[in-house]
N, C-alpha and C positions, 0 to 999 in steps of 0.2 A: 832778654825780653822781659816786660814788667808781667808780673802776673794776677790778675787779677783774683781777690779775696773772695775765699772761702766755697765755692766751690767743691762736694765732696763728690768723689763716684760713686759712694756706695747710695744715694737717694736721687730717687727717680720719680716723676709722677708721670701720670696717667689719667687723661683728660676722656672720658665719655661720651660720646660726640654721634654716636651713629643712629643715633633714636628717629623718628619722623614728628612726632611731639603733637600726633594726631589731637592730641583733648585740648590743645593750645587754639585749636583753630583753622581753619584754613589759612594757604598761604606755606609759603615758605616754611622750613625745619624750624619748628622755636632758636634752636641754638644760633642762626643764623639770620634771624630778625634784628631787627635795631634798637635801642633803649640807650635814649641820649646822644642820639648820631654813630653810636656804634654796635657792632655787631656783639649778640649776647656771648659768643662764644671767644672774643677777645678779650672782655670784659673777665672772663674768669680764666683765660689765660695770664692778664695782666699781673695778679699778685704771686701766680708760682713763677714767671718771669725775672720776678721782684727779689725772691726766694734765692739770693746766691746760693746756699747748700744744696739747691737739689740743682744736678750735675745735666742731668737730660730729662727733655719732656716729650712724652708720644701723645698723640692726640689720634685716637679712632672715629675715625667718619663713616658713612653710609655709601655704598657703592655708586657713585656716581655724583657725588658730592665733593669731586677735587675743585672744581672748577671754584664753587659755593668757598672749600674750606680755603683757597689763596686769596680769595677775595679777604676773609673776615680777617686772615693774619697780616694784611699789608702794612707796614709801618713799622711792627713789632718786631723786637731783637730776636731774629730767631736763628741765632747762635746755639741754641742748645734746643730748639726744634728738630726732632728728628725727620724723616721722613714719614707724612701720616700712613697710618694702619687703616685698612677694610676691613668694617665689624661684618658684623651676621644679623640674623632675625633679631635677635634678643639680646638684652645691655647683657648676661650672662655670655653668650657667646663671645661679643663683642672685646669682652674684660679680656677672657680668657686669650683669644685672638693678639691683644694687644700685650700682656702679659708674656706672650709665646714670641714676640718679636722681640721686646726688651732682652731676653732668656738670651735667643738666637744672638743677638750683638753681644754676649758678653755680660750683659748686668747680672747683678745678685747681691743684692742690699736691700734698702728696704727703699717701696712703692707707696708711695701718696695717689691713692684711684679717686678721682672726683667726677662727679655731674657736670657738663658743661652748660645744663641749665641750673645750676646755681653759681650765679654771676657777682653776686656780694659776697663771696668768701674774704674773709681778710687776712692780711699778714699775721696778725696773732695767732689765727686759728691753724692756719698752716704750720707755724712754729710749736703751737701747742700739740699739734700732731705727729711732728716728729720729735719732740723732747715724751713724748709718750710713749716712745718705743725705742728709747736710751736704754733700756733694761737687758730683763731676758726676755719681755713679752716678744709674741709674733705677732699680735691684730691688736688692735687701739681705733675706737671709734667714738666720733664725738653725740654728746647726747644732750636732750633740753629733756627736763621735767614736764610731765602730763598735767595741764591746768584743768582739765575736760576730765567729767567723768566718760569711763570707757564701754562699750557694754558688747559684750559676744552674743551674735545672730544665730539661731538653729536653722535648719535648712527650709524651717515654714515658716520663718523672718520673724519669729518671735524672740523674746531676748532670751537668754540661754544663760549667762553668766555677767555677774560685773565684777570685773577683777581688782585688784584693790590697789586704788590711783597712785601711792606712795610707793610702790614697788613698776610703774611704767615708767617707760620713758621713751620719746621721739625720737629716732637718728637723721643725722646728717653725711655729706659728705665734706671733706675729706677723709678719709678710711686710712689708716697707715696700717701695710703688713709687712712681713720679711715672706721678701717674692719668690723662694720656694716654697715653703708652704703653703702659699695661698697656688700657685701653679699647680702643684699638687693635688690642691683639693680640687682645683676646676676640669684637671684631669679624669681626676677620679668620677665626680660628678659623669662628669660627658661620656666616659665609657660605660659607664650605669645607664645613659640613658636619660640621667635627671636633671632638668631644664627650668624650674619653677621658681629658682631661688630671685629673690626680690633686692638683693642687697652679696656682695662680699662677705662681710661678717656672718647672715644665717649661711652660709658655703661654710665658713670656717666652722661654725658650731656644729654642722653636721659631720664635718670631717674631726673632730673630737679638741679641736683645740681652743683654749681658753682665750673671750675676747673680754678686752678691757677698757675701760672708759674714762672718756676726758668731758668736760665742761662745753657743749656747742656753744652756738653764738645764735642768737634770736633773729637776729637781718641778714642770716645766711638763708634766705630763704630761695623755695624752688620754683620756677616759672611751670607753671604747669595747665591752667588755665587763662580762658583769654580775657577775664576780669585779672587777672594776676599783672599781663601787661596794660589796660586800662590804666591802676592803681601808678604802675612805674609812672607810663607816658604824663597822667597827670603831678605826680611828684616833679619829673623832670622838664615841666611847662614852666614850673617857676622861673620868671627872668634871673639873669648873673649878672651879676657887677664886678668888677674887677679889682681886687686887692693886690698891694703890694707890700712884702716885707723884706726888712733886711738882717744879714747876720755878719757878725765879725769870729775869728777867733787867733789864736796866737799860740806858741808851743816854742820855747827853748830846746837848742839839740843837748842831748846829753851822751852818754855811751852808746855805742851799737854799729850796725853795721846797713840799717835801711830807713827808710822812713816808709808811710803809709799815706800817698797822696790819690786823692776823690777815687778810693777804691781798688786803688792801684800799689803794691808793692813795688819802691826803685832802690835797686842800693848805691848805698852813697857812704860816707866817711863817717858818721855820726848817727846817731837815732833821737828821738826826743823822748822826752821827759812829760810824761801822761798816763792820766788813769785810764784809760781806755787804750787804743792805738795810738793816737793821739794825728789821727786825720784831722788836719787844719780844715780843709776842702771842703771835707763830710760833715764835720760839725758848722760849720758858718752855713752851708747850704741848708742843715734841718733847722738852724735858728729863723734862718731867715721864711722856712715856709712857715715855721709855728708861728713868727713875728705875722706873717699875714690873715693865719687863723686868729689870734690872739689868744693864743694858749700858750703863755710861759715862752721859756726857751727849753733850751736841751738840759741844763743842772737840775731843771722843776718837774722832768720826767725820768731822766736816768743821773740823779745825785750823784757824787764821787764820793758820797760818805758811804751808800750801799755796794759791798762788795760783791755782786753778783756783775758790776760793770767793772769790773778790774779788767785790764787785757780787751775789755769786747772789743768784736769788729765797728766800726763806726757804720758802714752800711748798714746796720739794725736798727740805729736814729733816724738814717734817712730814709728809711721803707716806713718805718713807724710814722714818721712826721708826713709822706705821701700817702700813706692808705687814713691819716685822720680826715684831708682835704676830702678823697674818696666819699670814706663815712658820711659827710656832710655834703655830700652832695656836689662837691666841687669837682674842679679842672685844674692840673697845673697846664699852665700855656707859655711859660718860659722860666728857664733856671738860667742864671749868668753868675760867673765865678772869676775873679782874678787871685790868683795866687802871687806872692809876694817872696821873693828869696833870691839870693845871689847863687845858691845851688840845694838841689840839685837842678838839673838843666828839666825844663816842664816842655819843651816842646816835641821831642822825639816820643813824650808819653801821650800827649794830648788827645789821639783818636781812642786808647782804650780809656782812659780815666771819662770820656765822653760816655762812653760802652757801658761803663761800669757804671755811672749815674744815672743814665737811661735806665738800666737792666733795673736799680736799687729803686726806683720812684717809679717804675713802670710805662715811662714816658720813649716815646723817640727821638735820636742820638740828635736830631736837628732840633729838639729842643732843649740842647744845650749848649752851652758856650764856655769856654776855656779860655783866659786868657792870662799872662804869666809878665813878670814885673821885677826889674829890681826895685832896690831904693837910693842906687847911685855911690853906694857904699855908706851911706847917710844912717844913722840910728842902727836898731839893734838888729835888723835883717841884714843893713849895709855892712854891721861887723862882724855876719857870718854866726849872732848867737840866738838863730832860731829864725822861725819862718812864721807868714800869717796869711790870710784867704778874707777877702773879701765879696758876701755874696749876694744875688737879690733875687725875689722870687714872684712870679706875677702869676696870679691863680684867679680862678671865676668862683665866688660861692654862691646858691641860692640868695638872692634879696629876702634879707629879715623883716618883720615888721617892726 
């Protein structure tokens, strides 16, 4: 069976989900509301989906909130959706709750906890949160710099202190810890009695262990108020038009024993010759979405001259080149791919390399299409020295002016 790339069991996330999101508004749960025809809590499911390394995703709802939460996951690969968790009163409880069920199944590596109302997370940030706790760290939390000055209230609302701006800083979610520790301390907490904590990280700083910090992202921002979704709704009124781009790519076999097609490990007699994996699939598909952005190709964001893309997965081009559409406001609304080669054979692989492109661009598997070719024996696929992908991408951006 092909296996699909990258994949670890030791990362898990942990989506927050059981809030009522009273200061949003009447109406339905914020996470649960719509922003762009879709439901906000899919929306930030979509990039840890996206996320091949993390292995499995719980998502904690509010008691009574199944019905709400199959509705907002329909469509979405939820292959590594667990079964959701019932929080409690409090996202504290909730964590905790959700945390005790990952335990119970066996997990124990490290947990990505996020807000399911911050729905503009992106791939980088995600990434950036788990290469933050490559170390020995146990907690990694990302941070924005205070542009505001700050000023601490006494209890007769007069200002008391202003602390000195160069030393604050904002949090965000995603949180990365290693999930005993943090279980620990939520334990610890709750047999105390203590319930107050605003955040994971002040949990961990109370429970004595050091947290460390990564670089947030500014349009990670959190729905919390009902000007908050005004601001969306009006960004997302902007009409879309439709762009199409396309991508080529080509790979000679060389030694080995598999190759790497649209995400899919098959083995075969030969391997290729590439600085990366050298997925034909993956790369023609992220050309062809940047070709619709207009942003370069794939050499103008990951070079073969920087060695930090040696060996990479190609899934990381294609997540990068869907969450830029994201950024900007867009839709991918169809991916089309033929692959070109006399072997190995592409059709016994065709529903997971679907799987696996859906899962890398955040999309669904019916918005993809697979299809496989020889060349008749004709030129240098027909004489068996090497393989190529041809792809096209059809995407919705905001109308520029």
């Amino acid at each position: 069976m092909p296996a699909i790339a990258q994949a670890t069991p030791s990362v898990a996330a942990l989506i927050v989900a059981a809030g009522r999101g009273l200061r949003a508004g009447s109406g339905e749960p914020k996470q649960y509301r719509r922003l762009g025809g879709r439901p906000v809590l899919a929306q930030a499911l979509a990039p840890f989906l996206a996320e091949l390394a993390i292995a499995r995703i719980a998502v904690v709802i509010g008691e009574g909130d199944e019905e709400r939460y199959a509705q907002a996951v329909e469509g979405l690969d939820a292959a590594r959706l667990t079964h959701p968790v019932i929080g409690g009163a409090t996202r504290q409880i909730s964590v905790r709750l959700g945390l005790q069920a990952l335990s119970r199944d066996g997990f124990e590596g490290t947990v990505l906890v996020h807000d399911a109302a911050r729905p503009f997370v992106s791939a980088a940030l995600i990434r950036d949160a788990l290469a933050a706790l490559a170390g020995e760290d146990v907690a990694a939390i990302p941070a924005l710099a205070v542009t505001d000055t700050i000023k601490r209230l006494d209890d007769s609302g007069r200002i008391a202190e202003t602390p000195p701006r160069d030393r604050l800083v904002s949090v965000q979610t995603p949180q990365a810890f290693r999930l005993a520790p943090l279980l620990a301390a939520h334990e610890a907490a709750a047999g105390q009695g203590l319930h107050g904590f605003t955040d994971d990280a002040a949990l961990m700083e109370w429970a004595g262990h050091p947290v460390t910090t990564f670089a947030g992202d500014p349009a990670n921002i959190k729905l919390t108020h009902p000007q908050d979704f005004r601001e969306r709704d009006r960004m997302d009124s902007r009409p879309l038009v439709t762009r199409v781009g396309t991508g080529y790519d080509v790979h000679a076999f060389g030694p080995g024993d598999h190759v790497w097609l649209g995400g899919v490990k098959i083995d075969h007699d030969r391997g290729v010759v590439a600085h990366s994996d050298g997925d034909v699939a993956l790369h023609a598909l992220t050309d062809a979405l940047l070709g619709a952005l207009a942003e370069g190709d794939i050499g103008t964001h990951f070079p073969p001259s920087d060695p930090q893309w040696r060996g990479a997965a190609s899934w990381r081009f294609l997540a990068f080149a869907a969450e830029r559409v994201r950024a900007r406001g867009g839709r991918i609304d169809h991916l089309d791919l033929t692959i070109i080669c006399e072997a190995p054979k592409v059709g016994p692989h065709r529903d997971a390399i679907r799987a696996a492109i859906a899962a890398a661009t955040g999309v669904t598997p019916g918005k993809v299409a697979i299809k496989a070719t020889t060349s008749e024996q004709m030129g240098f696929t027909g004489r068996r020295e090497g393989l190529a992908a041809l792809a096209t991408a059809t995407i919705r951006l905001p109308e520029e002016d």
